[in-house]
C-alpha positions as CSV (number, residue, x, y, z in Angstrom):
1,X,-110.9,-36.2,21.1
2,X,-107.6,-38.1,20.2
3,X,-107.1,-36.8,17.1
4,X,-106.9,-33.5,18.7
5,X,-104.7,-34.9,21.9
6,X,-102.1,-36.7,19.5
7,X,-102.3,-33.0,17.4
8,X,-101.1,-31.6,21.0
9,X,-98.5,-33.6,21.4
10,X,-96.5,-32.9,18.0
11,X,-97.1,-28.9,18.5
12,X,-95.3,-29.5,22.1
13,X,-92.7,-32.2,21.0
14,X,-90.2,-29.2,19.2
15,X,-90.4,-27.6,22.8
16,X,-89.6,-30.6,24.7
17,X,-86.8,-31.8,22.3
18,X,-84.9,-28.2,21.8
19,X,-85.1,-27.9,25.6
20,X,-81.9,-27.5,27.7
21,X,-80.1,-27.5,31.0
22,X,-76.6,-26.2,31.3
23,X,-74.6,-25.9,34.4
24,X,-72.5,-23.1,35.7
25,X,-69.6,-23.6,38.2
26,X,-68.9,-20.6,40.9
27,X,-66.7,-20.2,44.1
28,X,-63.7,-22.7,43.2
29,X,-60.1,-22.1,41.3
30,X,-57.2,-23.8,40.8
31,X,-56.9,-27.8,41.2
32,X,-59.7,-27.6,43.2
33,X,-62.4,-26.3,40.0
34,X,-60.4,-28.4,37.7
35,X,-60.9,-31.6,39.9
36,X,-64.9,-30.9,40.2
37,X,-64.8,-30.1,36.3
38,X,-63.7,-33.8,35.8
39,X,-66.4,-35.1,37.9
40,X,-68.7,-32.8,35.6
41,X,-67.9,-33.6,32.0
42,X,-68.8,-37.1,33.0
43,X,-72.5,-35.7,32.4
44,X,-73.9,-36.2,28.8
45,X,-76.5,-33.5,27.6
46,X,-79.0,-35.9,27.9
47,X,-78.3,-36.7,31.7
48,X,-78.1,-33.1,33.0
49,X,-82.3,-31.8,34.1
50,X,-83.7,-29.7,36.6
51,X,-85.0,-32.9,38.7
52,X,-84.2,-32.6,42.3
53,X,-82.7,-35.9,42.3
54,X,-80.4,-35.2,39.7
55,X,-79.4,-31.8,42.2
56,X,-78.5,-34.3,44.8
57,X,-76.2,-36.4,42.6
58,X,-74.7,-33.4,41.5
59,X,-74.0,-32.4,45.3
60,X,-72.5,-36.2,46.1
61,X,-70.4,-35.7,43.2
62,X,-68.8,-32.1,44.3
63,X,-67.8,-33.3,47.7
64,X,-66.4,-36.4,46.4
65,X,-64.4,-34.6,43.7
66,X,-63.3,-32.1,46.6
67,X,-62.6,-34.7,49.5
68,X,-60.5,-36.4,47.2
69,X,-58.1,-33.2,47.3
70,X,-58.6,-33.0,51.0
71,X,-61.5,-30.4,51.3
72,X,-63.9,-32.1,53.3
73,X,-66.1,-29.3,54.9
74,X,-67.7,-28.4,51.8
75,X,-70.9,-26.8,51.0
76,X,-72.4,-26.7,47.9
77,X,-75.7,-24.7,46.8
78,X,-77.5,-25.2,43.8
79,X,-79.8,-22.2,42.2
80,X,-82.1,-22.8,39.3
81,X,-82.1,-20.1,36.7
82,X,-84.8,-20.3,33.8
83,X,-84.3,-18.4,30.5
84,X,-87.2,-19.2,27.9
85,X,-86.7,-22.6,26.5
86,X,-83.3,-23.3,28.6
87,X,-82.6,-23.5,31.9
88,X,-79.2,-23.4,33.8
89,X,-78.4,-24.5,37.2
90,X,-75.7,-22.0,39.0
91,X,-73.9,-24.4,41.5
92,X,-71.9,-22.1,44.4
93,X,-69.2,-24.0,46.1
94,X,-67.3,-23.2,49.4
95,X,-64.5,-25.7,49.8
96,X,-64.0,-24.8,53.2
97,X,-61.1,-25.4,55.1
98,X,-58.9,-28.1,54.2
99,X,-57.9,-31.4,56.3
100,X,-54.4,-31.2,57.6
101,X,-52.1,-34.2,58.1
102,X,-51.4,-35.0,61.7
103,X,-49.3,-38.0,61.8
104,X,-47.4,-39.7,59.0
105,X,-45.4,-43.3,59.5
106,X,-43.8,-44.5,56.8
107,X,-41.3,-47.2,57.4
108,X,-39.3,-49.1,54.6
109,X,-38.2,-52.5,56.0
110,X,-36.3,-55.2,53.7
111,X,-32.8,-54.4,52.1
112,X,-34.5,-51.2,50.4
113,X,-34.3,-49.5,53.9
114,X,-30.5,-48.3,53.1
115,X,-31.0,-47.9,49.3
116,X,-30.1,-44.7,48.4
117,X,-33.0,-44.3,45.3
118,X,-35.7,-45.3,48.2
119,X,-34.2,-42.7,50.5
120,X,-34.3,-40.2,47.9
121,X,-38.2,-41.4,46.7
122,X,-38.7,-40.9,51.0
123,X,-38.9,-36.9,50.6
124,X,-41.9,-36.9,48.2
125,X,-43.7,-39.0,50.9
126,X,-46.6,-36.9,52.4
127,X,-45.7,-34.6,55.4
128,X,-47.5,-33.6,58.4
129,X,-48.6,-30.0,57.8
130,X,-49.7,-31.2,54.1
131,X,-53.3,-31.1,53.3
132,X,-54.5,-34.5,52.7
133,X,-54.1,-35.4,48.7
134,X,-55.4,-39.1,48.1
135,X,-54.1,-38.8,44.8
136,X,-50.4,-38.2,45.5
137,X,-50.8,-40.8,48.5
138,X,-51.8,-43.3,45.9
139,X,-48.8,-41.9,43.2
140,X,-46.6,-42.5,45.7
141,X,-47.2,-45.8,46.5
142,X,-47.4,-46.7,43.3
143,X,-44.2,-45.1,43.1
144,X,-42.6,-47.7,45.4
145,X,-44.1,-50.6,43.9
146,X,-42.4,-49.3,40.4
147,X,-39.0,-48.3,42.0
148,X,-39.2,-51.8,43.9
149,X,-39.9,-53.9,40.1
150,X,-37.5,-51.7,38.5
151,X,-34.9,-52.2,41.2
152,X,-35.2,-56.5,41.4
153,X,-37.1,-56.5,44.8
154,X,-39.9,-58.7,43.1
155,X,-41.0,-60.1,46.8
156,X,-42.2,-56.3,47.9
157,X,-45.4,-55.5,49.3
158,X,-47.3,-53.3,51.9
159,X,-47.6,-54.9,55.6
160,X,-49.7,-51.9,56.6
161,X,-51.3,-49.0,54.0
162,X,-53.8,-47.1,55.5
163,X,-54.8,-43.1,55.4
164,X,-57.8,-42.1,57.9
165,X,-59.6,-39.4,57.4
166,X,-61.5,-37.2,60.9
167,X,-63.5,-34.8,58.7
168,X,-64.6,-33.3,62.3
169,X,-61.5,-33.2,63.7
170,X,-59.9,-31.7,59.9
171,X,-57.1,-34.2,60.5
172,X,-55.6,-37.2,58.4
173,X,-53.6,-39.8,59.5
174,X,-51.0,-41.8,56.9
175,X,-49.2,-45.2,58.0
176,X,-47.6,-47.1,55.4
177,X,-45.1,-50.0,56.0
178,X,-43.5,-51.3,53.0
179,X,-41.7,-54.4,53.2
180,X,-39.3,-54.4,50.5
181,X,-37.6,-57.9,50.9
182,X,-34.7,-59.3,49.5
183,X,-32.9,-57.7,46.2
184,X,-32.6,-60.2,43.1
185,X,-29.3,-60.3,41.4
186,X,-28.9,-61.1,37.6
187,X,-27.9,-64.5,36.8
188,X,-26.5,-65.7,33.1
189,X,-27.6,-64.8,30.2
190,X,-28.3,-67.3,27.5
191,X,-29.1,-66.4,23.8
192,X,-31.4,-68.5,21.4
193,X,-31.7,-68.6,17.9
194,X,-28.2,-67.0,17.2
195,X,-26.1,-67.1,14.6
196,X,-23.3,-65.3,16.0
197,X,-21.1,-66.9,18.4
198,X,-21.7,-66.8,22.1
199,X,-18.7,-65.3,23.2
200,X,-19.7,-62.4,20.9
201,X,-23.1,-61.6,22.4
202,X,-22.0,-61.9,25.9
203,X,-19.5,-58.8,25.4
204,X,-22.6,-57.0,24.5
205,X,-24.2,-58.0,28.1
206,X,-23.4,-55.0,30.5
207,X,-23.6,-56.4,34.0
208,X,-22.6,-59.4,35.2
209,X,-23.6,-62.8,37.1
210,X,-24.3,-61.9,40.6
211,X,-25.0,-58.1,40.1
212,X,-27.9,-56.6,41.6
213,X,-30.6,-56.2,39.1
214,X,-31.8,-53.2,37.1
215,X,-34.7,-53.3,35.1
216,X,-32.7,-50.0,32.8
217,X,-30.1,-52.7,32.1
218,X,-31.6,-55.1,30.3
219,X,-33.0,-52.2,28.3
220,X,-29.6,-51.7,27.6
221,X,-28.5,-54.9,26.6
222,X,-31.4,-55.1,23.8
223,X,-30.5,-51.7,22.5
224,X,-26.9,-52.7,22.2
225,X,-27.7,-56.3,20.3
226,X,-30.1,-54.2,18.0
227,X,-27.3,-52.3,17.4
228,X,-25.3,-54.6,15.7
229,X,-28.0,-55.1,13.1
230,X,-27.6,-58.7,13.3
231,X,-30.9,-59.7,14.2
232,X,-34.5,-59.0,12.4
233,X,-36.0,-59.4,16.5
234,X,-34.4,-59.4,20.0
235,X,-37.0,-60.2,23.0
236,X,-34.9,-59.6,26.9
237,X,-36.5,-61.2,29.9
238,X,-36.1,-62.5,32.8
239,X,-36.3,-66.8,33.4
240,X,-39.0,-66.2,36.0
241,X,-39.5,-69.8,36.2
242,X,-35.4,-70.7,37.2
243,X,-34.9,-68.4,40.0
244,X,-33.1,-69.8,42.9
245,X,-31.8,-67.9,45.8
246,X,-32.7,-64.7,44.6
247,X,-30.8,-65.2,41.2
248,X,-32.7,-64.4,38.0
249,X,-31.5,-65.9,34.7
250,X,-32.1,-64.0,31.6
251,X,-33.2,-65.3,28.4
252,X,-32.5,-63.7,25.0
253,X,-34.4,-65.0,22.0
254,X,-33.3,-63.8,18.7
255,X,-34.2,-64.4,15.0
256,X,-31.4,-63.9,12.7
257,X,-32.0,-60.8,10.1
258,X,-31.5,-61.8,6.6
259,X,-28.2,-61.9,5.0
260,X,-28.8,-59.1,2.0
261,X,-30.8,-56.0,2.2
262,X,-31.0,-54.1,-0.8
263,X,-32.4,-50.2,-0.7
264,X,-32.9,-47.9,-4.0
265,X,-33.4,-44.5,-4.5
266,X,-33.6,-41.8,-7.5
267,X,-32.5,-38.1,-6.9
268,X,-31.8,-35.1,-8.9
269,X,-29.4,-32.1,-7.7
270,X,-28.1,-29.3,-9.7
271,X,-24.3,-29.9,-9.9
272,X,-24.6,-33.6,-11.1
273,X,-28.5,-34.0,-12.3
274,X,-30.5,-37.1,-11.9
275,X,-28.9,-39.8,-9.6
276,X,-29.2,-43.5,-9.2
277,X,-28.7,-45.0,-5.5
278,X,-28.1,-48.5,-4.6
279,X,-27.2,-49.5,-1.0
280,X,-26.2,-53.3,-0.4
281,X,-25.6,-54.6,2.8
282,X,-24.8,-58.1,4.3
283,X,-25.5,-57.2,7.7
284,X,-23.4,-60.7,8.8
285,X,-21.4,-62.5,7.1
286,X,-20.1,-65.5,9.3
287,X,-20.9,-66.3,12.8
288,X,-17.9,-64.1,14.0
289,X,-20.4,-61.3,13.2
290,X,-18.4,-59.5,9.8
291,X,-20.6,-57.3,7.8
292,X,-19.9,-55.7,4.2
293,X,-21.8,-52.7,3.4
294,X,-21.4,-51.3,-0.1
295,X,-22.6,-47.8,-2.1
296,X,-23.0,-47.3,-5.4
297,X,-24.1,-43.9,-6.9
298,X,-24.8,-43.1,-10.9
299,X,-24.9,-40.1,-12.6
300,X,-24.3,-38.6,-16.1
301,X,-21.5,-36.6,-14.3
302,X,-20.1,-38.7,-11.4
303,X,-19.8,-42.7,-10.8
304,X,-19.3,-44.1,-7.5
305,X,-18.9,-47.2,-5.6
306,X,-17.6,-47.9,-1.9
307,X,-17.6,-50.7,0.3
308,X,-16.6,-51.2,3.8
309,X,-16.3,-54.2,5.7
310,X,-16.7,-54.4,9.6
311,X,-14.9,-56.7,11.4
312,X,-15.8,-56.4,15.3
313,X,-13.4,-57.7,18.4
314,X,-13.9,-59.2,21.6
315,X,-16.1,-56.5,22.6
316,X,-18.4,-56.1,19.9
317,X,-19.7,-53.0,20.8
318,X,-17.1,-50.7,21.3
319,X,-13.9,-52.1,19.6
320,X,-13.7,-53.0,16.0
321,X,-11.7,-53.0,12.5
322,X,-13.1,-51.7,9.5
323,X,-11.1,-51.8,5.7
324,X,-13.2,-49.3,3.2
325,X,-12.3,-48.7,-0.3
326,X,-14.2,-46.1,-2.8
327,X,-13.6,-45.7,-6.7
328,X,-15.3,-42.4,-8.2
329,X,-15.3,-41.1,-11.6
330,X,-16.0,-37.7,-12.2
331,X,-16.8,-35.5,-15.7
332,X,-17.7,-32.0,-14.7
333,X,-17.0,-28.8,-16.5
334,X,-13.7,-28.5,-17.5
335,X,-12.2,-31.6,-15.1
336,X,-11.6,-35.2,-15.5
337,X,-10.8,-37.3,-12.4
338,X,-10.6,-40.7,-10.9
339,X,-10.1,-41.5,-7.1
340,X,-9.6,-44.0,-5.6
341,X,-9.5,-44.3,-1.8
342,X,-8.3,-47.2,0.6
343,X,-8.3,-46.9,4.5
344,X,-7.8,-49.2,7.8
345,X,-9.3,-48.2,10.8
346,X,-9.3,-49.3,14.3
347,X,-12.0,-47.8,16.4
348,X,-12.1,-48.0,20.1
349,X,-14.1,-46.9,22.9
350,X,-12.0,-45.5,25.7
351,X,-13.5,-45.6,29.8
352,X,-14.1,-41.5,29.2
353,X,-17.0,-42.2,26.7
354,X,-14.6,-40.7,24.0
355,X,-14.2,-42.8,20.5
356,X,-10.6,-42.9,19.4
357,X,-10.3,-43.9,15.6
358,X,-6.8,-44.8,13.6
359,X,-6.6,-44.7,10.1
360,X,-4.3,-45.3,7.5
361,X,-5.6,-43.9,4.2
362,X,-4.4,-44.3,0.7
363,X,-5.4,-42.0,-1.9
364,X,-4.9,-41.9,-5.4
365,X,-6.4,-39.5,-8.2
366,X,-5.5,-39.1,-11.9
367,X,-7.2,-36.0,-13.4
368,X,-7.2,-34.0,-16.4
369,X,-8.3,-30.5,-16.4
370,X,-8.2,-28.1,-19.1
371,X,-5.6,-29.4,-21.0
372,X,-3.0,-30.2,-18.1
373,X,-3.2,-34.4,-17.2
374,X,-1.4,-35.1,-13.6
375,X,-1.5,-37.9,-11.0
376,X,-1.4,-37.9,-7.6
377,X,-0.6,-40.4,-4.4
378,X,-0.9,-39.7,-0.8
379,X,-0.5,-42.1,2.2
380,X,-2.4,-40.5,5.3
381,X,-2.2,-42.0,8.6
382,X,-5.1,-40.4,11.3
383,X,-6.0,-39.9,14.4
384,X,-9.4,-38.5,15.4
385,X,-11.4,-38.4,18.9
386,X,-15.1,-38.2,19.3
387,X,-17.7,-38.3,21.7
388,X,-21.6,-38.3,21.6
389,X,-24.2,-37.6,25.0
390,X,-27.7,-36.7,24.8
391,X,-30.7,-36.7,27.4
392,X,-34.0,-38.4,26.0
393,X,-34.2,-40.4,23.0
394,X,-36.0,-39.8,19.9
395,X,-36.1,-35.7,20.4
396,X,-33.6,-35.4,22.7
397,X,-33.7,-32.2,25.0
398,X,-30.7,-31.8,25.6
399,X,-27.3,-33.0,23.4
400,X,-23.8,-32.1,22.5
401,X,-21.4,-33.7,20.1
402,X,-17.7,-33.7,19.6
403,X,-14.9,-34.5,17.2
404,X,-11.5,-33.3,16.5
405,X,-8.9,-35.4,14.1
406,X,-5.8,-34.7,12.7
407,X,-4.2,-36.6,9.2
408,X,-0.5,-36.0,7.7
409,X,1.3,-36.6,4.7
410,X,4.6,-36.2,3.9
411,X,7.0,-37.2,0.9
412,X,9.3,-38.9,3.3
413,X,6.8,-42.2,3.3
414,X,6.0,-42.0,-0.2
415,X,3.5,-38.9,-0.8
416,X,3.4,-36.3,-3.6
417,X,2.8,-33.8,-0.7
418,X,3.5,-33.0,2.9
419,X,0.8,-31.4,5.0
420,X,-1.2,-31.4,8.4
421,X,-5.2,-31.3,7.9
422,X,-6.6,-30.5,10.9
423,X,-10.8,-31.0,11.4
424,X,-13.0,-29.9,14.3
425,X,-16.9,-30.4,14.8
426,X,-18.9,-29.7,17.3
427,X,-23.2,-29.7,17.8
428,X,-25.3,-28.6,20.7
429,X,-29.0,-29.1,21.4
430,X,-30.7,-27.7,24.5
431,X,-34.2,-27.0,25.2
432,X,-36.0,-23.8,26.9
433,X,-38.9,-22.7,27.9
434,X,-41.8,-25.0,27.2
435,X,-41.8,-25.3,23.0
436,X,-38.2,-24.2,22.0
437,X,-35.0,-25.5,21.1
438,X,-31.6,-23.9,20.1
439,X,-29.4,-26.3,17.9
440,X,-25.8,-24.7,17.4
441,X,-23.1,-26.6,15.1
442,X,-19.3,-25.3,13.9
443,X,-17.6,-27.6,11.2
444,X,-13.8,-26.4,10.2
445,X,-11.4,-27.8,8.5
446,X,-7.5,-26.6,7.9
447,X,-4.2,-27.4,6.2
448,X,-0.7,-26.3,7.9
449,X,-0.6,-24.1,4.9
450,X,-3.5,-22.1,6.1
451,X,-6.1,-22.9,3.4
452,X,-9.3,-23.7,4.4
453,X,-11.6,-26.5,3.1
């Protein structure tokens, strides 16, 4: 008699084991199906059955997920439907009507009550008229605690956060006081760890002691040191610890990058064949912050080397000289030429977010082509403007770029020629649509003689 109850058992297990219980959503669209469909793919395979207990869970779960989106006069009904082996159970929903915000008070107290990016965060508050959302309520008081952190008002909380619900009554009521308190201003910043000079660093601070603080702005101040490439690591924050009277030191540590970086690379391209790359820099080269960056490039049919060597002002950032000199030697086809190029320039950074560069260039080539061998020597003062804006970093959606120069010779300072080169660049990124992007670019160069190169 057990032998043939155990012999039962196997012939049924298959049955049990391949037997399933889906569920089918009706009567909802919108937020309002996607919101229960959350609350539904919680549910594993193995959790989902027929069981009327199960049923009732399902039911708490609806109204929850619907309540939560301000629907609470709900009804949900749950039919079972039975094909072979599965079974599915067909859950029709009626949201009813939703529950309508009555009152709203929402009061900002503190020095944040006449601060123009509070007022502005004041209009996505919610509204009487609005159907009752707990999740934007809780966005936007999260919102205010970020704006608040972002914004130096570290003492902010909520006197009074409440939202009551009358299901009967289909009303809501929303009070929120939020205490702001007292704005934190930046205090000094002091670097560690540096082996640049003070002075140096602080030009690369953009506020100053006693303005208010702005979270953005120290972002700021770390992407400009990194800039420099001075440093291997740069960790901003504020001295937590040393506040007084509202006035929040900064601390910068820093660990100097090493002194020579070396970069190789192997190429191949049709009008010079395989090339040899070797990039040297010496990212700093004293504690006044000099760098020397050098080039060299080997070919069978061109040599190269350049060099340039940075030597930043007062204000690291923005204003600096740089002398660069290059030596090529070129054997292709019928020509035989070696250039040599020396320039000055003095960049600047003018309060319009333009870059104005100088330049005094001196170049000299002797070549041989065919069977004519001639030198030639040009001095080339220059003047260029350019300027660089762009929304979002990484992929930006949405840039433009600019530049415009102008460089003369002439035989009255010592040139074998006299001529204007005129040069023009300009690039544009903007983003439509959802997935598309339209990059634009013009390049165009042209001498006073009207040739084009």
């Amino acid at each position: 008699m057990f032998r043939l109850i155990m012999f039962l058992m196997v012939l049924l297990l298959p049955n049990i084991a391949t037997a399933q219980t889906s569920l089918r959503l009706t009567g909802l669209s919108g937020e309002l199906e996607d919101n229960v469909k959350l609350y539904l793919d919680r549910y594993t395979p193995d959790e989902i059955s027929t069981a009327l207990r199960f049923q009732s869970r399902l039911e708490d779960d609806i109204s929850t997920a619907l309540q939560a989106l301000g629907y609470y006069q709900s009804t949900v009904s749950i039919e079972l439907q039975n094909s072979g082996k599965n079974s599915r159970l067909l859950i029709q929903v009626d949201a009813g009507e939703p529950t309508l915000i009555n009152k709203a008070n929402i009061l900002i107290n503190g020095e944040a009550q006449n601060d123009s990016d509070f007022l502005a965060l004041l209009k996505q508050a919610p509204q009487v008229g609005q159907t009752v959302h707990h999740g934007r309520y809780d966005s936007f008081k999260k919102a205010l605690t970020n704006l608040a952190l972002r914004k130096g008002y570290f003492e902010a909380n909520f006197s009074l956060a409440r939202l009551e619900v009358a299901p009967a009554l289909k009303q809501a009521f929303v009070q929120l006081t939020f205490d702001s308190g007292p704005r934190y201003r930046f205090g000094p910043v002091r670097f560690q760890g540096n082996q640049i000079e003070d002075a140096r660093l602080q030009s690369l601070v953009p506020f100053k002691v006693g303005d208010p603080y702005l979270a953005t702005q120290l972002g700021e101040l770390n992407q400009a040191i990194a800039n420099t490439s001075w440093f291997s690591s740069i960790l901003v924050t504020g001295n937590t610890d040393q506040v007084a009277e509202h006035i929040l030191p900064v601390d910068v540590e820093l660990a100097p990058r090493k002194r020579n970086s070396i970069e190789t690379g192997i190429g191949f391209s049709d009008d010079v064949g395989a090339r040899l790359k070797l990039n040297w820099l010496k990212p700093w080269l004293n504690q006044r912050g000099h760098s020397l960056d050098s080039k060299l490039a080997l070919s069978g049919a061109e040599q190269s080397i350049q060099a340039a060597y940075k030597l930043p002002l007062e204000s690291v950032a923005t204003d600096f000289w740089q002398l660069q000199y290059g030596l090529r030697n070129r054997d292709y086809q019928d020509t035989l030429s070696k250039e040599s190029n020396l320039a000055l320039e003095r960049h600047w950074l003018l309060s319009n977010d333009w870059y104005r560069t100088a330049s005094l260039r001196w170049l000299y080539e002797d070549y041989t082509q065919a069977d004519q061998q001639d030198t030639s020597s040009l001095i080339i003062p220059g003047m260029s403007f350019s300027r660089s804006r762009q929304t979002g970093s990484g992929m930006p959606t949405r840039a433009d770029r600019l530049l415009i120069g102008v460089e003369v010779a002439d035989s009255s300072w010592g040139s074998d020629a006299s001529f204007v080169r005129l040069r023009g660049r300009a690039g544009y990124i903007t983003t439509f649509a959802n997935n598309h992007r339209f990059v634009g670019r013009l390049r165009r160069r042209c001498r006073a003689d009207g040739r084009y190169r």
